[in-house]
C-alpha positions as a printed Julia matrix, in Angstrom:
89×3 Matrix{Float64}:
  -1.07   -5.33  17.72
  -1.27   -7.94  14.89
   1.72   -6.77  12.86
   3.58   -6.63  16.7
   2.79  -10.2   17.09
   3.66  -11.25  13.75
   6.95   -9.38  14.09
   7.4   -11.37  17.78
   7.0   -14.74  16.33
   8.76  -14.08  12.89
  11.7   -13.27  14.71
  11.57  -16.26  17.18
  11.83  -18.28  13.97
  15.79  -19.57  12.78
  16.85  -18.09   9.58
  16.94  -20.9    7.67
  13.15  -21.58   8.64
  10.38  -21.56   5.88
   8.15  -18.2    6.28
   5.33  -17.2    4.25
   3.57  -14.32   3.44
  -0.29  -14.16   3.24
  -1.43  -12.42   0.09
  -5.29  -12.39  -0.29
  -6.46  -16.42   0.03
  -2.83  -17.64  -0.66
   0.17  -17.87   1.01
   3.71  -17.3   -0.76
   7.14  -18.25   0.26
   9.24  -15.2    1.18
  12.28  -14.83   3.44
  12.66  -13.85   7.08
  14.38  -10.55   6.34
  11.78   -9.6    3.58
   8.49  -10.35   5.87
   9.98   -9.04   9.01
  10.72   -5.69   6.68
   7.23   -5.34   5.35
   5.69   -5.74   8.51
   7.57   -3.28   9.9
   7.15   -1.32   6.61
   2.98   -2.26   7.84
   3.51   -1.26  11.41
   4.9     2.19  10.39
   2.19    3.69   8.11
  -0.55    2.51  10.69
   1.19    4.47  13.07
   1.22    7.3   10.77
  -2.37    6.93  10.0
  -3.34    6.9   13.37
  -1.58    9.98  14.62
  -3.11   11.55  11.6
  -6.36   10.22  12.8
  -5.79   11.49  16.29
  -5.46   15.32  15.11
  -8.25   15.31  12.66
 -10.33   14.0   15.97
  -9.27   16.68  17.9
  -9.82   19.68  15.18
 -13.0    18.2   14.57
 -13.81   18.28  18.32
 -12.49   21.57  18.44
 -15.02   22.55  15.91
 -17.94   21.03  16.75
 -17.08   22.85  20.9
 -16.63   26.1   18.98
 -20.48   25.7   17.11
 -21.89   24.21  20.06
 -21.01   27.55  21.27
 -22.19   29.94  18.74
 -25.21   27.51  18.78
 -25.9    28.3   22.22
 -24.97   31.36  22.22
 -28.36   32.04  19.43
 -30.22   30.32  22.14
 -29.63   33.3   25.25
 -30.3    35.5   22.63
 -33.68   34.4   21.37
 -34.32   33.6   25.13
 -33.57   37.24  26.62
 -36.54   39.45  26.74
 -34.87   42.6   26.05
 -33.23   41.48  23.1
 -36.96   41.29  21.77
 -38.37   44.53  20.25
 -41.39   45.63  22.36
 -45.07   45.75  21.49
 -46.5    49.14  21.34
 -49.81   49.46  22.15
């Protein structure tokens, strides 16, 4: 959402406007075309690292539905009488 407003206001500005890019505590003169490129350069791999985010999160939730079943699963087992071996007498 940052990079969207950035992008938003950077283009609002006139080319021949001063723009600068913030690179750790300073702030260094670049050019419309270059910032509004590297933002969207910025806006791109986020969006790739969230859909890869996205499918890891839904493997892992796949994974954790398939050992809560298995889990489970142990539980009836351990639960059911006749599963158990009777006691002779």
């Amino acid at each position: 959402m940052e990079s969207d407003r950035a992008l938003e206001e950077l283009k609002k500005a006139a080319d021949g406007d001063a723009v600068y890019k913030h690179a750790g505590s300073i702030l260094i003169k670049s050019t419309k075309a270059a910032l509004i490129a590297d933002l969207e350069e910025k806006k791109e791999h986020a969006n790739t690292r969230t859909a890869v985010l996205a499918k890891q999160e839904a493997r892992l939730k796949e994974s954790i539905k398939e050992q809560e079943a298995k889990i489970n699963e142990m539980i009836r087992g351990s639960q059911n009488p006749s599963s158990k071996p009777s006691p002779q007498q």
